[in-house]
C-alpha positions in Angstrom: 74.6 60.8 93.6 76.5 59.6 97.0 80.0 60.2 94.5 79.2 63.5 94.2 78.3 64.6 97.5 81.0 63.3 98.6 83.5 65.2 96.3 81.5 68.2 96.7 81.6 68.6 100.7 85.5 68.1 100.2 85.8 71.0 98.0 83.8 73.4 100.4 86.0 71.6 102.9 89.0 72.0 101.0 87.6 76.3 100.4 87.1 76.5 103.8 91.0 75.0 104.4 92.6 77.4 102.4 90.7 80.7 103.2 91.9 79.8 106.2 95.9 79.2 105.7 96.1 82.3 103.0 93.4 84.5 103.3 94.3 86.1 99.9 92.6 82.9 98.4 88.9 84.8 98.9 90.5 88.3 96.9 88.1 88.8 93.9 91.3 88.5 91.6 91.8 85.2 92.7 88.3 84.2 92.4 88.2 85.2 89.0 91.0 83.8 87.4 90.0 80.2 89.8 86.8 80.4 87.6 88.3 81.2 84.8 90.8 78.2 85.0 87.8 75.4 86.0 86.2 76.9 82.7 88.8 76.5 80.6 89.7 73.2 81.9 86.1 72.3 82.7 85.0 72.2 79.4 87.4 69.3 77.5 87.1 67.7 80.7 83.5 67.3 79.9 84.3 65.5 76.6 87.0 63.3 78.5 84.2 62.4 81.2 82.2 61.3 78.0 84.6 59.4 76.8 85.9 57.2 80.0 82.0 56.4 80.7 82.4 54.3 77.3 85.2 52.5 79.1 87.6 54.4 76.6 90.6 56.7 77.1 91.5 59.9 75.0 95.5 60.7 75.9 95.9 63.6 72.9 94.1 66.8 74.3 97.2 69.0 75.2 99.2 68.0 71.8 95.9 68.5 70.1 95.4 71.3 71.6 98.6 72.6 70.5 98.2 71.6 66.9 95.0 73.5 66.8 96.6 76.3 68.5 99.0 76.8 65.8 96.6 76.0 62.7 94.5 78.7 64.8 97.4 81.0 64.9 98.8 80.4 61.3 95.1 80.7 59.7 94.5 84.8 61.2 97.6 86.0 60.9 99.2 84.3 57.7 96.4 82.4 55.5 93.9 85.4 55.9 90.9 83.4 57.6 88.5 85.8 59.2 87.5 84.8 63.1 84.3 82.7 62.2 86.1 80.9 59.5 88.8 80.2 61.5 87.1 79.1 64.9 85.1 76.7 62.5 87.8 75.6 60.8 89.7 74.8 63.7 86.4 73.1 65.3 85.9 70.6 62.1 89.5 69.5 62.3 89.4 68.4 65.6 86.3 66.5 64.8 87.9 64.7 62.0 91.1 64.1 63.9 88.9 62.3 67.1 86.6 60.8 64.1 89.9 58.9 62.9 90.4 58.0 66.4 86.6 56.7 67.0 86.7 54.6 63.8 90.2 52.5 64.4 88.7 51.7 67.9 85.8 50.4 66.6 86.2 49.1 63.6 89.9 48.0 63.5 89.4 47.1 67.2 92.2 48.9 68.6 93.2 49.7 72.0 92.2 53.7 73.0 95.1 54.2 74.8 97.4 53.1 71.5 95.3 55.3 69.6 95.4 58.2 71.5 98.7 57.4 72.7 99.6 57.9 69.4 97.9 61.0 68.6 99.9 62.5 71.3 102.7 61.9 70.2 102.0 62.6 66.2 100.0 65.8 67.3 102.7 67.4 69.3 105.6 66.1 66.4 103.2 67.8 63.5 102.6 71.3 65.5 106.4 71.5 66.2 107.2 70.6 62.3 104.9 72.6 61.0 106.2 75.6 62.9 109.7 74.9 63.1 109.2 74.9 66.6 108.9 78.2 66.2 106.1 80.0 68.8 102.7 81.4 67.0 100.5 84.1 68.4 97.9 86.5 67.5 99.8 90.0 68.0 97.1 92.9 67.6 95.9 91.3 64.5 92.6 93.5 64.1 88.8 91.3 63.8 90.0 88.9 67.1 87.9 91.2 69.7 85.4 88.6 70.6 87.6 86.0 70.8 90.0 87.7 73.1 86.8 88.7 74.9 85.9 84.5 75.2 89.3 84.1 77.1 90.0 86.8 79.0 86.6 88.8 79.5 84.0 89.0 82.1 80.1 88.9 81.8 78.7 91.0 85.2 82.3 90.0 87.0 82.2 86.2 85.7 84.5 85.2 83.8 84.0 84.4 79.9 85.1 80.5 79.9 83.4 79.8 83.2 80.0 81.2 81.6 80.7 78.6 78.6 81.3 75.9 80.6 78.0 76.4 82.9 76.1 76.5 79.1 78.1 73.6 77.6 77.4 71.8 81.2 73.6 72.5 80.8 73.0 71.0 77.0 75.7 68.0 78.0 73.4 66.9 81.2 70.3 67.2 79.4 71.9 65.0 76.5 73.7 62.4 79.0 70.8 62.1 81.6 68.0 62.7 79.9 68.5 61.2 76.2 68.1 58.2 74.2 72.1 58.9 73.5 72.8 58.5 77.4 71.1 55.9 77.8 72.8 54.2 75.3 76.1 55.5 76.2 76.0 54.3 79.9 74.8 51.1 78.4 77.6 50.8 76.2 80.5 51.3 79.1 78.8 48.8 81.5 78.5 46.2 79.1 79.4 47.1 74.9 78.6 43.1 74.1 75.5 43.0 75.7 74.6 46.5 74.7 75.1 45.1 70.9 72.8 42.2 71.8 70.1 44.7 72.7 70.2 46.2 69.1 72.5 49.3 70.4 74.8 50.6 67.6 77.9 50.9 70.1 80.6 51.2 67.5 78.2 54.2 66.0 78.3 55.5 69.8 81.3 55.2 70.4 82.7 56.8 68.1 80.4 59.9 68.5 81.5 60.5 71.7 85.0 61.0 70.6 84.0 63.7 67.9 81.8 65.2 70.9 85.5 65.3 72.8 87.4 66.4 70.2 84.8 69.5 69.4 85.0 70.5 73.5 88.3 70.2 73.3 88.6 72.8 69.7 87.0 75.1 72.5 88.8 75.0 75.3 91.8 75.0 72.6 90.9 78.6 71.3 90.3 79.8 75.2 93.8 78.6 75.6 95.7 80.1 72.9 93.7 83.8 73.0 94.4 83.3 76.9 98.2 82.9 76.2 98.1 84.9 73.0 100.8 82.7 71.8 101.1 79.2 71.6 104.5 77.1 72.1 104.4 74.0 70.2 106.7 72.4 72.1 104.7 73.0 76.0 101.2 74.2 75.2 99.0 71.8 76.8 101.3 69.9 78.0 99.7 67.1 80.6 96.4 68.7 80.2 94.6 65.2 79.2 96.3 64.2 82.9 94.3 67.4 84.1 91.2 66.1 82.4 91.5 62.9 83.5 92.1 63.5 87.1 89.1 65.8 86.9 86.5 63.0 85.6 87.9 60.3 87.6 87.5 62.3 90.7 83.8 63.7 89.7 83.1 59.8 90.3 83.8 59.0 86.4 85.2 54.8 86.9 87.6 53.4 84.3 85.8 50.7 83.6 83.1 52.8 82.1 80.0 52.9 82.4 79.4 55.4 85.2 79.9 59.2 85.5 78.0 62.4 85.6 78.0 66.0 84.1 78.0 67.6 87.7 80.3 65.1 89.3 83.2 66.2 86.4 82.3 69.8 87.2 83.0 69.6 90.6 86.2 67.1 90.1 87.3 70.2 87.8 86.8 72.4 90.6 88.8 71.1 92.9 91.5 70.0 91.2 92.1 73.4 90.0 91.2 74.6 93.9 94.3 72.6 94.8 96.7 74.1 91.8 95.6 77.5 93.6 96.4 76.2 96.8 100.0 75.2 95.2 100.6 78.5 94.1 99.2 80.4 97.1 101.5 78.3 99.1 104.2 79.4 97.3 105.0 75.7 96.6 107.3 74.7 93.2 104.6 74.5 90.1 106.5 71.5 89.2 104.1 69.4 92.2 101.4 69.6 90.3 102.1 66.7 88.5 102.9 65.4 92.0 98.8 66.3 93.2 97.5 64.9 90.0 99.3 62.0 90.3 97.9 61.7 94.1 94.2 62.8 93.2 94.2 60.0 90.1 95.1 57.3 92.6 92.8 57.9 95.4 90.0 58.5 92.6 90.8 55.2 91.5 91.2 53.2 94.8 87.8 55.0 96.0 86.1 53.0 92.7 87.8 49.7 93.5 86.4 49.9 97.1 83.1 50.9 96.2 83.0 48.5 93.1 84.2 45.4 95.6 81.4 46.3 97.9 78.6 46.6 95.5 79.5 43.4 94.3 79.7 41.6 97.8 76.3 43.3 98.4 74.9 41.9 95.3 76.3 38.6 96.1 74.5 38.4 99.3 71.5 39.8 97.8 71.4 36.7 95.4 72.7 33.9 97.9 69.9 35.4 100.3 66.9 35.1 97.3 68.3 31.6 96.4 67.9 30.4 100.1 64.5 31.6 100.1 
């Protein structure tokens, strides 16, 4: 809880920083479309935060999220799916796509970052073949209301994706922090080997945390592409895993697995997007982004080697001091 604290007085910090240097920061306008952003981000950054507490990686959102974006495209306006069809459709494949990547981890015993590293690059190859890098959209194909609403609509001035998020947040925490499931999946990324010893199922885990990532990241995929209303095989979603990784790792979400929380990824999400704002408020290139991300990443990562090297000297002591008793 001290992790997210932390993270969270920064952001009001970092609010209270940037009203300040551009006042145009607190304009509705830019509220909105802040919350819509840490919803549409928010939400496959959940799935990644789920997937780094099993001391796993997933690298292929953004060319995932591309590929789906096209199928998406392709399916309403050439193949003749309806909406539902279509958003299920597109849902399923993701979750067979992360299912492949769940089962060579764990039953092959492959690396995550090769497999995903992989799907990154045979995602992104197979959305520009299959289009002939050619860009797909939606036009004014009729039957899409609702799913243009889901991107780009408001419910009582709130936008559409940040609603989602706060109900896909909700279910997620009661399922991480207060399930059998979590349990086992904290388990599992502080210690898979003596998880297995305790009669845990981790490979079964495991790999059901990837098709939970792959199915958050199907929805933040269809916000995407009806918030664009065309999808570029070549740059849609490009670097967004490095968005979602940034996010989780700052929201207190180690590496090394095992630790991580629902509201900790939310607020990591918040304020990496409150410093893309600040970017563009500032007038600064776009192109730093990569720059901040790069920045928030590493002091997200030397803040858990600093904190992990004290725990353990604490523990240490703990034990030298209850031997010499």
């Amino acid at each position: 809880m001290k992790k997210e604290l932390g993270i969270f007085v920064l952001l009001i910090v970092l609010c209270i920083i940037v009203s300040i240097v551009n006042p145009n920061f607190l304009l509705p306008i830019n509220l909105q479309n802040l919350a819509r952003q840490i919803g549409a981000f928010g939400i496959f950054s959940i799935g990644l935060g789920l997937v780094i507490i099993t001391g796993g990686i997933e690298l292929s959102v953004g060319s995932m999220m591309a590929l789906l974006g096209v199928v998406l495209s392709m399916m309403l306006t050439e193949w003749g799916f309806g909406a539902p069809l279509g958003v299920l459709a597109i849902i399923g494949i993701a979750m067979v796509l992360t299912l492949g990547h769940g089962l060579l981890i764990t039953r092959l015993n492959m690396q995550p970052f090769i497999v995903t590293l992989c799907g990154l690059l045979f995602y992104r190859g197979l959305a520009r073949f299959v289009t002939k890098d050619e860009t797909k959209g939606f036009g004014t194909v009729e039957g899409l209301d609702f799913l243009r609403y889901l991107a780009n609509g408001n419910l009582f001035g709130i936008p559409m994706p940040f609603v989602l998020l706060l109900i896909i947040s909700a279910i997620t925490w009661v399922v991480l922090h207060r399930s059998v499931y979590g349990r086992y999946l904290f388990a599992t990324g502080r210690n898979a080997e003596a998880s297995r010893y305790a009669g845990i199922n981790t490979n079964q885990i495991i790999t059901f945390t990837y098709v939970i990532a792959g199915a958050l990241t199907a929805i933040s995929g269809i916000i995407f592409a009806f918030y664009t209303n065309s999808v570029s095989p070549a740059n849609h979603g490009n670097a967004y895993e490095l968005y979602g990784i940034a996010a989780a790792v700052l929201g207190g979400c180690s590496l090394r697995g095992g630790e991580g929380s629902v509201v900790g990824i939310l607020i990591g999400t918040a304020l990496l997007q409150v410093l893309r704002n600040l970017v563009n408020l500032l007038g600064i290139p776009s192109s730093l982004d990569f720059a901040v991300m790069g920045a928030v990443i590493l002091i997200g990562v030397m803040a858990d080697q600093i904190f992990t090297e004290r725990r353990n000297r604490r523990q240490v002591t703990l034990m030298r001091e209850t031997t010499a008793r």
